[in-house]
C-alpha positions in Angstrom: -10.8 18.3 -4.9 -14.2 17.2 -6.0 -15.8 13.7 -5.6 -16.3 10.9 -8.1 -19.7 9.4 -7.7 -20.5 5.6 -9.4 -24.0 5.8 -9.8 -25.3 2.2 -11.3 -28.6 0.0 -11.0 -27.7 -3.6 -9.7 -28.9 -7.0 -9.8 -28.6 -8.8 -6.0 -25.9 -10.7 -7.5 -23.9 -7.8 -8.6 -25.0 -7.6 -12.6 -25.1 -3.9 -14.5 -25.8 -5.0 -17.5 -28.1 -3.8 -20.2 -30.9 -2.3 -17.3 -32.7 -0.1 -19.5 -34.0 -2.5 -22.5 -33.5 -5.5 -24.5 -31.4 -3.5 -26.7 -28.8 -1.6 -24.8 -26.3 -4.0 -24.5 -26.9 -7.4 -25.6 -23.2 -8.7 -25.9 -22.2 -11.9 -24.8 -25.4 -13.4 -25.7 -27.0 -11.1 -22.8 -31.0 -11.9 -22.6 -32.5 -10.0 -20.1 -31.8 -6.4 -20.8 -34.8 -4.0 -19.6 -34.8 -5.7 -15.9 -34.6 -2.6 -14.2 -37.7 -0.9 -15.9 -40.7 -2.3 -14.3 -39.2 -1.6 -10.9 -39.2 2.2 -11.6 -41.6 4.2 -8.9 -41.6 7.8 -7.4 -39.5 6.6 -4.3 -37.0 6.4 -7.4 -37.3 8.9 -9.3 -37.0 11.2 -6.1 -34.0 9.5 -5.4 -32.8 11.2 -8.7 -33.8 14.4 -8.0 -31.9 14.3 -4.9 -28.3 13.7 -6.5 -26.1 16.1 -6.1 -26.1 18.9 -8.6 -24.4 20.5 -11.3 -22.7 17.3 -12.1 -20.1 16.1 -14.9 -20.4 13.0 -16.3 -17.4 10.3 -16.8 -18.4 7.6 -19.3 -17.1 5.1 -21.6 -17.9 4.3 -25.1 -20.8 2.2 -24.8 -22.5 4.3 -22.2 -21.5 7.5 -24.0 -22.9 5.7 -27.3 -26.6 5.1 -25.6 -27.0 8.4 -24.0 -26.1 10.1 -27.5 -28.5 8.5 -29.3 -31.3 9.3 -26.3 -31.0 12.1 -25.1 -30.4 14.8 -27.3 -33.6 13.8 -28.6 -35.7 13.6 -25.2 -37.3 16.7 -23.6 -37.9 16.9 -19.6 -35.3 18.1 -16.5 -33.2 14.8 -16.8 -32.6 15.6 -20.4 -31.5 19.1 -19.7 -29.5 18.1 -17.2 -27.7 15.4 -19.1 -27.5 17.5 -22.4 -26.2 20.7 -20.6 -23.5 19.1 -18.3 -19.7 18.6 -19.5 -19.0 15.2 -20.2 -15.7 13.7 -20.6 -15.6 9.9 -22.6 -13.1 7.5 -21.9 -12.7 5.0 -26.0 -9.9 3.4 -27.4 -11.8 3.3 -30.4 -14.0 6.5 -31.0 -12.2 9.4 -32.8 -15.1 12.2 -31.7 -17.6 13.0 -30.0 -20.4 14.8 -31.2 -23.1 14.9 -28.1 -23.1 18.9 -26.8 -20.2 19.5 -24.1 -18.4 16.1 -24.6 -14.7 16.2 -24.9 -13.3 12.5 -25.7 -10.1 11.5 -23.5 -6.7 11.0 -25.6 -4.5 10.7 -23.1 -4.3 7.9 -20.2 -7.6 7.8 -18.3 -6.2 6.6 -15.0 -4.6 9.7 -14.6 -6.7 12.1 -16.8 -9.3 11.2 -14.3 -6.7 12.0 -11.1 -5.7 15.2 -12.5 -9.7 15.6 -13.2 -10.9 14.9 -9.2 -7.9 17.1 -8.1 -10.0 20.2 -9.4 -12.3 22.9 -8.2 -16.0 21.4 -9.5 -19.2 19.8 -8.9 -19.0 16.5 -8.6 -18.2 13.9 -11.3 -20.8 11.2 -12.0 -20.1 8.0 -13.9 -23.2 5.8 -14.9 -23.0 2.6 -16.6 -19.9 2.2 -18.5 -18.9 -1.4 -16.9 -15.4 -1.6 -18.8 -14.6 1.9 -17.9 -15.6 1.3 -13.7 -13.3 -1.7 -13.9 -10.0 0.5 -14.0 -11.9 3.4 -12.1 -11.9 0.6 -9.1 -8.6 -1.1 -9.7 -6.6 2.6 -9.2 -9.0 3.6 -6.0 -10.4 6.1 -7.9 -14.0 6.1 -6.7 -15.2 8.4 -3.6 -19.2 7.7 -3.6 -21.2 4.3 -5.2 -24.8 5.3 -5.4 -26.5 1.9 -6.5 -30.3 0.9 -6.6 -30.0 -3.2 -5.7 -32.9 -4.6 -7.4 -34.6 -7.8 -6.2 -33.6 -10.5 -8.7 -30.9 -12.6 -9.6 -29.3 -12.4 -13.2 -26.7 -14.9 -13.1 -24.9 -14.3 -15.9 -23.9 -10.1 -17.3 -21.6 -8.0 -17.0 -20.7 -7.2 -13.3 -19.8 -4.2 -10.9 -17.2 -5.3 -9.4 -14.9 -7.8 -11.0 -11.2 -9.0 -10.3 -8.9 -6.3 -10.0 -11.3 -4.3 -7.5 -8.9 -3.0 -4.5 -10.3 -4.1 -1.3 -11.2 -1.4 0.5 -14.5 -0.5 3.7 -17.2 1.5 3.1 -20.2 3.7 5.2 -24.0 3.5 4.1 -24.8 7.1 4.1 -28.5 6.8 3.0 -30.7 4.3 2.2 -34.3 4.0 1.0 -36.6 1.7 -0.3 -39.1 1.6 -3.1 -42.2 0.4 -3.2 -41.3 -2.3 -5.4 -38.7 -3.5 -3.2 -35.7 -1.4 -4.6 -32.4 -0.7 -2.0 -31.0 2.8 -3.4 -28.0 2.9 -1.4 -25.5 5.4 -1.1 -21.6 4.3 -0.1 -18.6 6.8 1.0 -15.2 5.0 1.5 -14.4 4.3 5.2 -10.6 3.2 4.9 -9.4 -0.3 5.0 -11.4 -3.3 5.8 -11.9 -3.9 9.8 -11.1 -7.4 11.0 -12.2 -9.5 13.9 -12.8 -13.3 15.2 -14.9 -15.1 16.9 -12.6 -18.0 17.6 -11.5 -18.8 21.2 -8.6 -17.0 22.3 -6.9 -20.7 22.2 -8.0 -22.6 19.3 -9.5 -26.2 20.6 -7.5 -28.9 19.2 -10.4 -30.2 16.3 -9.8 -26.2 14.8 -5.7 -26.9 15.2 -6.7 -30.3 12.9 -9.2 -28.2 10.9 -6.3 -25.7 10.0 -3.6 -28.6 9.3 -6.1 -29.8 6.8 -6.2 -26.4 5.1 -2.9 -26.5 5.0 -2.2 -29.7 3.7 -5.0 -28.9 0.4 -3.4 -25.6 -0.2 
């Protein structure tokens, strides 16, 4: 079995959208794309360098649609990298793919992507593609979430994790920090969620009230 890796730059209130400039995804009357630029240092960029390797990449049509009109055209280790893995692209609506090694998903990606993970293989990578990470969460398919959390609150943008998400604990496996204030955090599953209290072993009788009230506005 091999891993599948999220691997997505954050706002501190969870929004993905549209990091890399005003023009990558302005749907929904999105304003701010290219947050995520200014931020960029060498604490970063190591960061990249340090991902696992070879990789595949998982992506949906948007994502897909932005690299293919980058990087085929950029020169540099990234670009070889990107260009050179296999890539596999979840779309209801495209009908090819043209970028080098990508093979567009026909049949049903919940469990194209199960049979995918239950083979010998570097690990699979999935960057952006916010409609696509949606059902990747909702069917517990994710093993790893590699996210830089960037200092600033959006608001308003397409999130990381939206309703449907399956509950579920995790372990921070590394951490850093850039210079300008960037978390790059790296997060294996660690089963279900623990549980405590700090209530009294015997709730006081103003928490028996408190809960009555609950009750009652439920």
């Amino acid at each position: 079995m091999r891993k599948l890796a999220l691997i997505e730059n954050v706002s501190l209130d969870g929004v993905m959208q549209a990091p890399g400039g005003p023009d990558e995804d302005p749907t929904g009357g999105f304003s701010f794309g290219g947050w995520a630029v200014t931020y960029f240092d060498d604490v970063m960029w190591q960061a990249i360098a340090d991902w696992p390797r070879p990789y595949e990449l998982l992506l949906g049509r948007g994502t897909y649609e932005i690299f293919a009109a980058h990087w085929p055209y950029d020169e540099g280790p990234i670009a070889d990298e990107l260009n050179a893995a296999r890539k596999h692209v979840a779309s209801r609506t495209l009908d090819r793919v043209e970028w080098n090694n990508s093979t567009l998903i026909e049949a049903d990606v919940v469990e194209y992507v199960g049979a995918l993970t239950e083979q010998d293989g570097p690990e699979i990578a999935v960057h952006g593609s916010p409609g696509l990470i949606q059902t990747l969460l909702a069917h517990d398919l994710v093993d790893v979430l590699r996210l830089s959390i960037y200092p600033l609150v959006l608001g308003s943008g397409k999130r990381l994790f939206a309703d449907g998400t399956i509950p579920a604990g995790l372990t921070l496996v590394d951490c850093r920090r850039s210079t300008s204030g960037v978390l790059i955090a790296t997060y294996a599953r660690a089963g279900d969620i623990p549980r405590g209290s700090f209530e009294f072993e015997e709730p006081t009788a103003a928490e028996v009230e408190r809960r009555r009230g609950l009750a009652a506005d439920e």
